[in-house]
C-alpha positions as CSV (number, residue, x, y, z in Angstrom):
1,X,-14.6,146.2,167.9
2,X,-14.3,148.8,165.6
3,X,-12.9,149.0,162.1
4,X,-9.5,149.1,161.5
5,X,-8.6,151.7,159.2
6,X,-5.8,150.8,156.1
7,X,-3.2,153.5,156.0
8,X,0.3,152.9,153.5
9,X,3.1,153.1,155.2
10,X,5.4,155.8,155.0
11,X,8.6,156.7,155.8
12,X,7.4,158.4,159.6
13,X,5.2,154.9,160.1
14,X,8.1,152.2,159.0
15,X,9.4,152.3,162.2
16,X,6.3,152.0,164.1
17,X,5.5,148.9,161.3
18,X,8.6,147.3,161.6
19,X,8.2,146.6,165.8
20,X,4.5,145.1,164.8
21,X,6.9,142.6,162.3
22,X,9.4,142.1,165.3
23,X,6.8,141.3,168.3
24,X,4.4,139.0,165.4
25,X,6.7,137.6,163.0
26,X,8.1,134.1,163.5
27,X,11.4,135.1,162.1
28,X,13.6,136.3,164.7
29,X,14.8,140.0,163.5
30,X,14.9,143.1,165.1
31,X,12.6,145.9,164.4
32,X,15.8,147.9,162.9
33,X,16.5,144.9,160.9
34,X,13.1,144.7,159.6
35,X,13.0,148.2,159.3
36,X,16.5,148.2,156.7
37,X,15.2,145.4,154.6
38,X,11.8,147.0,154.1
39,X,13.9,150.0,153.5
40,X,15.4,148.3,150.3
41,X,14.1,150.0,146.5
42,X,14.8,149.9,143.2
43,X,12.4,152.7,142.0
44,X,13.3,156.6,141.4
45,X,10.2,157.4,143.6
46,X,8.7,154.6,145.7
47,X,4.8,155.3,146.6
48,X,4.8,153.2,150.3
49,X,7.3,150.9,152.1
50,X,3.6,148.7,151.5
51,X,0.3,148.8,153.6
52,X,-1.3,148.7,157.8
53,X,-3.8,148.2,159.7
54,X,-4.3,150.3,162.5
55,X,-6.7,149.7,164.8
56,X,-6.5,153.4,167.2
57,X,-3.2,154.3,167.9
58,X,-2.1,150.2,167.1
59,X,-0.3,149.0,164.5
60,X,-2.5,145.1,164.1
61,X,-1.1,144.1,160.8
62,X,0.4,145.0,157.5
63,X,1.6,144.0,154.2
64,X,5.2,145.3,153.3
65,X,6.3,146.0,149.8
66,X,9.3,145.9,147.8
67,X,9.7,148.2,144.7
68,X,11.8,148.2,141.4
69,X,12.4,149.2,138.2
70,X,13.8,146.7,135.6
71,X,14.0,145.6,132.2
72,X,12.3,142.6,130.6
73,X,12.8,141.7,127.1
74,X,13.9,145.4,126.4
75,X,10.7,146.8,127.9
76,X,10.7,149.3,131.5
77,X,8.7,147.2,133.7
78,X,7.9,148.1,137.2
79,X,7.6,145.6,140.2
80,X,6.1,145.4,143.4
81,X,7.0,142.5,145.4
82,X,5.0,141.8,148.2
83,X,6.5,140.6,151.7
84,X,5.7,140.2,155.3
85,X,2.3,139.6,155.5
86,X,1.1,139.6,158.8
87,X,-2.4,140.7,160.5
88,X,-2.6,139.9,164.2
89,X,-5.5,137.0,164.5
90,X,-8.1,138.7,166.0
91,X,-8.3,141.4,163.2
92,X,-7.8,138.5,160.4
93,X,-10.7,139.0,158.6
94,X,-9.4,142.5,156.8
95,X,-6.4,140.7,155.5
96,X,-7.8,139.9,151.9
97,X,-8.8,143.9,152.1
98,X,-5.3,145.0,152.9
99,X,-3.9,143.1,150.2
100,X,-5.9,144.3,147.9
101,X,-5.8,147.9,148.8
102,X,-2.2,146.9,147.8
103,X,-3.4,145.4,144.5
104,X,-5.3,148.2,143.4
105,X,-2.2,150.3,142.8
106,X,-1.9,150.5,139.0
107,X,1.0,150.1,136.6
108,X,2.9,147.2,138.7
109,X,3.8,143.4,138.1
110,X,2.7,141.8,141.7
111,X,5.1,139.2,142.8
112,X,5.6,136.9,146.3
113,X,8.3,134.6,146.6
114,X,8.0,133.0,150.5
115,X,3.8,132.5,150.4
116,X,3.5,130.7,153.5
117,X,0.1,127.7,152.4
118,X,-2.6,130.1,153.7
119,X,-1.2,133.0,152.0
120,X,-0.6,130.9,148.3
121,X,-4.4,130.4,148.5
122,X,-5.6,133.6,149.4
123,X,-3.2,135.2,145.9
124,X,-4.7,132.4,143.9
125,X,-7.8,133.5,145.0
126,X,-6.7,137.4,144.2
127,X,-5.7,135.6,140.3
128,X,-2.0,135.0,141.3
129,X,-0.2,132.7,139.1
130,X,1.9,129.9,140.7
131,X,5.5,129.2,139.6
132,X,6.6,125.7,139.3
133,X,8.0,125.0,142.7
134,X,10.3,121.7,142.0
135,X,14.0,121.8,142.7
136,X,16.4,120.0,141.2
137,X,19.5,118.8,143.6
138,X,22.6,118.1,142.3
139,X,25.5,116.5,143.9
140,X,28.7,118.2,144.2
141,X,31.0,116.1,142.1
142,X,34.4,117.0,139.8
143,X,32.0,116.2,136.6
144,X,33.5,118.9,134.3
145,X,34.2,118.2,130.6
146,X,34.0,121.0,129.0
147,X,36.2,124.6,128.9
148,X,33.9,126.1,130.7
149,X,35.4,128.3,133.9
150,X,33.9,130.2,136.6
151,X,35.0,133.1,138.5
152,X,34.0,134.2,141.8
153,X,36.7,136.9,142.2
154,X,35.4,140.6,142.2
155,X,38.0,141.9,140.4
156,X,38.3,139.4,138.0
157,X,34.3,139.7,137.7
158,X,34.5,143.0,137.0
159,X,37.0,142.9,134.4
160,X,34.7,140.3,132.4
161,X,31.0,140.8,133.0
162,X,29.1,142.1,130.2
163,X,27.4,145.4,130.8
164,X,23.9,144.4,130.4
165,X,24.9,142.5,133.5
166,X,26.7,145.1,135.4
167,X,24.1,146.4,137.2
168,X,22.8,143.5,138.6
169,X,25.9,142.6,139.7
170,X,27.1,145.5,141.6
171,X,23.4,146.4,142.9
172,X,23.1,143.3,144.8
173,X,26.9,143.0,146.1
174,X,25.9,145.0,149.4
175,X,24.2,141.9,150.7
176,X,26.9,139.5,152.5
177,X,24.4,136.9,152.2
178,X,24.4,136.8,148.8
179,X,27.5,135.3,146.5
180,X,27.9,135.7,142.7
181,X,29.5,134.2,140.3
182,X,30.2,134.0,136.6
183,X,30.0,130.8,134.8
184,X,31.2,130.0,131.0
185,X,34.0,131.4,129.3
186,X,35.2,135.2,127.9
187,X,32.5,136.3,125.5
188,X,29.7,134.1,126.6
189,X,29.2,134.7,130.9
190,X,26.3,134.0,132.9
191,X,25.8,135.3,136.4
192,X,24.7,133.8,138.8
193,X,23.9,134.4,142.4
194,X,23.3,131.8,145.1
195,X,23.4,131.5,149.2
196,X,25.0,128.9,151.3
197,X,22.3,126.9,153.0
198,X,22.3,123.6,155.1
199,X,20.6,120.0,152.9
200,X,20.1,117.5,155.9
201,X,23.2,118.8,158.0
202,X,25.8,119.5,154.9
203,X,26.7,122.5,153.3
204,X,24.7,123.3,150.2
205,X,24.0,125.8,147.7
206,X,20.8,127.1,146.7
207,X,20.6,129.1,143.2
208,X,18.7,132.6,143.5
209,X,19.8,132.9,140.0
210,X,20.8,133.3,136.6
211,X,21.3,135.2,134.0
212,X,21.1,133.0,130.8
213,X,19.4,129.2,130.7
214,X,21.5,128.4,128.0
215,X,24.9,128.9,129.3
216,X,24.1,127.6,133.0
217,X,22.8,124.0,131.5
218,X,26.5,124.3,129.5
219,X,28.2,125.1,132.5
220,X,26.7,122.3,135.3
221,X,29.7,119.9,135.3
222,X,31.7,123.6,135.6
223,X,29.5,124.5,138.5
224,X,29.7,120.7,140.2
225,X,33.5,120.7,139.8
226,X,33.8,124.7,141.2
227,X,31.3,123.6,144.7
228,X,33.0,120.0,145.1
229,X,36.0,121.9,145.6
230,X,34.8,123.7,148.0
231,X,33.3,121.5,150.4
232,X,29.7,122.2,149.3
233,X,28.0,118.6,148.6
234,X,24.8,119.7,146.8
235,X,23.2,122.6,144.3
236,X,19.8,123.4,144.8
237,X,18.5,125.0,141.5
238,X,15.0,125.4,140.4
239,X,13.3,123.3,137.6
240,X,12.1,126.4,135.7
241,X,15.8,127.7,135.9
242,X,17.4,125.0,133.6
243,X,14.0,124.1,131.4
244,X,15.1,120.1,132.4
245,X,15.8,117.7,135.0
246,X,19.6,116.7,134.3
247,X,20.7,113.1,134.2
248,X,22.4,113.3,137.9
249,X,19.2,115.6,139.6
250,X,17.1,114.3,142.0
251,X,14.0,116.3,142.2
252,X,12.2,117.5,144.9
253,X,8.4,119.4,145.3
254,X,5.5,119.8,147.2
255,X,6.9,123.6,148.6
256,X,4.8,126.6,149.2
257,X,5.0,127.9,145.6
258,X,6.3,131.3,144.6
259,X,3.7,133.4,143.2
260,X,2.8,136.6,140.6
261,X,0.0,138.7,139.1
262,X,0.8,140.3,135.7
263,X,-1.1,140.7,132.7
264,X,1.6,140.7,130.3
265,X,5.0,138.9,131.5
266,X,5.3,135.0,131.5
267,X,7.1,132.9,134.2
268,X,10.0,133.0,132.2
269,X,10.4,137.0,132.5
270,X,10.2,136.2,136.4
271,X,13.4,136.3,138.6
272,X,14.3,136.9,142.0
273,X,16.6,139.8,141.9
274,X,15.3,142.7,143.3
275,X,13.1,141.3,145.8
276,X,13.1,139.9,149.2
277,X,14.7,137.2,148.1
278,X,17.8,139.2,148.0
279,X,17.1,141.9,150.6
280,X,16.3,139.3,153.0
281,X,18.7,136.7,154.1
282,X,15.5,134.5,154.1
């Protein structure tokens, strides 16, 4: 057999990248829909759409990639999230040598937020970092004390959000998946953005995420109340998200944890936003 070569993959080879993903990938998506959510940047000038194997004139695996630009504790920081890793089995042994062709580009924080087990152990081994992977569920109940309100009107969204949050907000409205809210009161908002999901055959919502730790461990009995009366039974939220385990939480672990390779930024600097996680209805 002979050597696959590793080529990036460009706008002229996306297409050809996204079939491989359609025909291999255990989701179900199209190779247009794979093709629009690799298509998805946050960077003035992205360098690949990620990296591929090709083996002659086949595409046998590749390793897709997710750019942006975004600020973390004041500083420009640049991103590449890493997604869709898949070689076909019988070229499997130049998957650690893809990845780190992608690894080798410089001047990027390296993240992967849907690690399947194998995957986890091959970015440890590559000096990934694990996030803390326990979720805390909280029941939908009318628990709210405090004057805390939330809004999930557009308009009204827009008329209060502050504008360090703006962006955000109006960069990730183009995915229906997706639902945002603010949460607190005039002066003192956090945003948050979350998806409808299903927790043992009832409707749930799962936190993607939020703005400010502070003001979302204020605003829980806010967020109970607004989801109760709704119809939604639980909220899904991540440990690391709230800093504690609150008094009505049942917490759950043992998933595939989220990963990323920096040199400078904490878990704390790392969020979803930007990522697959939001250009993927995953």
């Amino acid at each position: 057999m002979a050597r696959p070569v590793i080529e990036a993959v460009t706008a002229q080879s996306l297409p050809e990248f996204a079939a491989f993903l359609s025909a291999n990938m255990s989701i179900p998506r199209s190779p247009e829909a794979w093709g629009s959510a690799l298509s998805a940047n946050w960077l003035p000038e992205r360098p690949n759409y990620g990296f591929l194997l090709r083996a002659g004139e086949d595409v046998v695996g590749g390793i897709g990639a997710l750019y942006a630009e975004r600020k973390v504790r004041g500083q420009s920081e640049r991103f590449c999230n890493i997604t869709s890793w898949c070689v076909r089995d019988d070229f499997r042994r130049f998957s650690v040598a893809l990845a780190m062709q992608l690894l080798a580009q410089p001047g990027y924080h390296f993240t992967d937020f849907s690690p399947t087990k194998v995957v986890a152990g091959t970015l440890q081994f590559l000096k990934f970092q694990s996030l803390d992977d326990a979720v805390v569920v909280l029941p939908g109940l009318p628990v709210h004390l405090g004057n805390e309100r939330v809004l999930d009107d557009a308009v009204a969204i827009g008329q209060e959000i502050p504008d360090e949050l703006r962006q955000a907000w109006q960069d990730h409205s183009v995915y229906p998946w997706l639902r945002q809210l603010l949460l607190g009161r005039p002066g003192a908002w956090c945003h948050l953005i979350y998806k409808l999901r299903d927790f043992k055959g009832m409707p749930a919502a799962q936190l993607i995420y939020r703005s400010d730790r502070e003001l979302l461990n204020a605003g829980l009995g806010a967020l109970q109340t607004y989801f109760c009366r709704r119809g939604i039974l639980s909220v899904h939220i991540e440990r690391r998200m709230l800093g504690r385990t609150p008094k009505l939480g049942v917490l759950r672990s043992g998933f595939n944890p989220k990963q990323f390779n920096s040199s400078t930024l904490l878990p704390d600097d790392i969020d979803y936003l930007y990522s697959e996680s939001v250009s993927m209805d995953l």
